[in-house]
N, C-alpha and C positions, 0 to 999 in steps of 0.2 A: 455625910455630904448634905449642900444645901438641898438639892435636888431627891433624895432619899426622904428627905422628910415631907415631902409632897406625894399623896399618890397621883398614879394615871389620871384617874378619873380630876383632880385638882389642877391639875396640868391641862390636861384638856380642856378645861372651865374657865379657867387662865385665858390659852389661846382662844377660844371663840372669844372672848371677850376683846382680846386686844382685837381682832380680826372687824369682831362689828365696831369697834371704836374706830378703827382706821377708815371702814366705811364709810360711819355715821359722819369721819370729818371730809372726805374727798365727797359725800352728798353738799356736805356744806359752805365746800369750795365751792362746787360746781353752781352752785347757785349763781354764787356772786363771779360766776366766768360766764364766757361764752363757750357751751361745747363744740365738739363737733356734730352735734345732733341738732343744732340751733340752726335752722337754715333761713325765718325769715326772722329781723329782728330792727327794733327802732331804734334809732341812735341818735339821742338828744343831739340838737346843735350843739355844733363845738366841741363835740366829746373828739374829734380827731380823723372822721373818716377820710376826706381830701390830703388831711397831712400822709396818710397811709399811701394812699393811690398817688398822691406826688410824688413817694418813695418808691414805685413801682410796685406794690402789693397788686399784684392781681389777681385773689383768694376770693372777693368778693364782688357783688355789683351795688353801687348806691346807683340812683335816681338823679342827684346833685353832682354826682362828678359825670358818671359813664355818659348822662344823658342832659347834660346842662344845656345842649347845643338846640337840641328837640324842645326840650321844656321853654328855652328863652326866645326860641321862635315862635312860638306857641302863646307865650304871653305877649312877645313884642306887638304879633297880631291882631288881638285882642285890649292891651290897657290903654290906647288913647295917650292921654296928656299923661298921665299917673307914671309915677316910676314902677319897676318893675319888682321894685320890696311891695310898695305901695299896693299894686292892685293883688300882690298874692295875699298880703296880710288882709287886703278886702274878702277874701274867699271869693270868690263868684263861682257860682254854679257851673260855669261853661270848663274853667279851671278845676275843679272838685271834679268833674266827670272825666277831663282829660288826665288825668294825675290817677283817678281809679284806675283807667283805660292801662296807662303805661303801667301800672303796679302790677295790674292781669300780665298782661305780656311777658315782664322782667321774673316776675313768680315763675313761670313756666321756663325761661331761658338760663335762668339761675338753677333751676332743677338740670337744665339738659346739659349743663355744662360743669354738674357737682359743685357749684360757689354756694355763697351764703346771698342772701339778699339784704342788704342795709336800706332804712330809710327813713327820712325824721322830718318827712310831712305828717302835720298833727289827724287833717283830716282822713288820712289811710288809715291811721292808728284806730282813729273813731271810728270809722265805717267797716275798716275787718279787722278786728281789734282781735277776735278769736283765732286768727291766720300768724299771730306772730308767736312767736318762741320765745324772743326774750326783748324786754324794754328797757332798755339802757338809759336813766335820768340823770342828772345831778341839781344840788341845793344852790336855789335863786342866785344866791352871793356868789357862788364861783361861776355860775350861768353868766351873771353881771360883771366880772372881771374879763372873760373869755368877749364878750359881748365887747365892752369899754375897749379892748386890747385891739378888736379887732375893726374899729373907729367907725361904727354900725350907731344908726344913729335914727331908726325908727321901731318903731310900740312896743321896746323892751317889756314893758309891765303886762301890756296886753298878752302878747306873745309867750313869756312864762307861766301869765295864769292860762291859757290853754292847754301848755302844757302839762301842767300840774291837775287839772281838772278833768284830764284826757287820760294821763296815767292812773290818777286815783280811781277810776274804772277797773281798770288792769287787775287780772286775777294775781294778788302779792307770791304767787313763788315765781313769779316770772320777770318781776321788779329786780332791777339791779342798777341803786342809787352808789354814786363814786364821784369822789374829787378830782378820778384819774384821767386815762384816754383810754380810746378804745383798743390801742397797742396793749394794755394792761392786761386786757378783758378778751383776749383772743386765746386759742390754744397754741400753743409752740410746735412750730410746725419741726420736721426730722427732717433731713437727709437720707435717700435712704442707697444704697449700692446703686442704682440705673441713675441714679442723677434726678429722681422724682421725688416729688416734696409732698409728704403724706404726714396725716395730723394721725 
């Protein structure tokens, strides 16, 4: 038999082996996902977080949907004549501290409520750039279709080189560059017998 012509000791050497292969590729998925261990994480514009929450996902908290209401109040008070892309793509300082403020709070609320925390203001990334788990980018050209599609029509250019120059900080095993969405890049969550949804 085939199996006879193997001893134990080859068989076992065998198995560890396929065992760490299998490892070594569910490491290398895991990379390019989001786990369930990922709790704070950036998410390029456009990668899909609002499409999720339109769907009724409520797994996570973004900044841009949960808390659009607070954020645009917030600016509405503060930009004067300027549109409200306009004075956020200006940075102002008063915005940069109020947007830390709300990132502390939602960190804390997102822990107490077990979600994940999404968010893809550039300047959180920069300022606790050690706090996230994972950076979710994708490349200029599909940024630029997603961008065009979505008939947005101020400082594309500036805008992606921030963000390019904000991730290229980023420690690379936490980088997870995709054509996809964020639906792609999530864990599947189960069904379990009580009717609760566990990853």
């Amino acid at each position: 038999s085939v199996v006879g012509a193997y001893s134990s000791f080859d068989v076992n050497l065998m198995m560890q082996n396929l065992l760490s292969h299998i490892e070594d590729n569910e490491k290398a998925n895991n990379h390019n996902k989001i786990t369930s261990k990922d709790k704070i994480v950036f998410g390029h514009p456009t990668i899909g977080k609002s499409y999720l929450k339109q769907k009724g996902n409520n797994e996570f908290i973004t900044l841009d949907d949960d808390y659009a209401d607070e954020v645009n109040a917030f600016v509405d008070v503060n930009r004067g004549s300027e549109t409200r892309q306009e004075y956020k793509g200006r940075k102002p300082k008063e915005y940069n501290q109020f947007m830390l403020n709300l990132f502390d709070r939602l960190k804390i609320q997102a822990q107490k409520e077990g979600k994940k925390l999404f968010v893809s203001n550039t300047n959180i990334l920069k300022e606790r750039m050690s706090e996230f788990d994972k950076v979710i980018t994708m490349p200029k050209d599909e940024f630029k279709k997603r961008f065009d599609a979505r008939g947005t029509t101020y400082g594309f250019e500036d805008w992606k080189s921030d963000i390019d120059a904000t991730v290229a900080k980023v420690d690379p095993s936490k980088v997870i560059t995709t054509t996809g969405y964020l639906s792609d890049l999530l864990p599947v969550s189960t069904p379990t017998t009580s009717g609760n949804i566990t990853k």
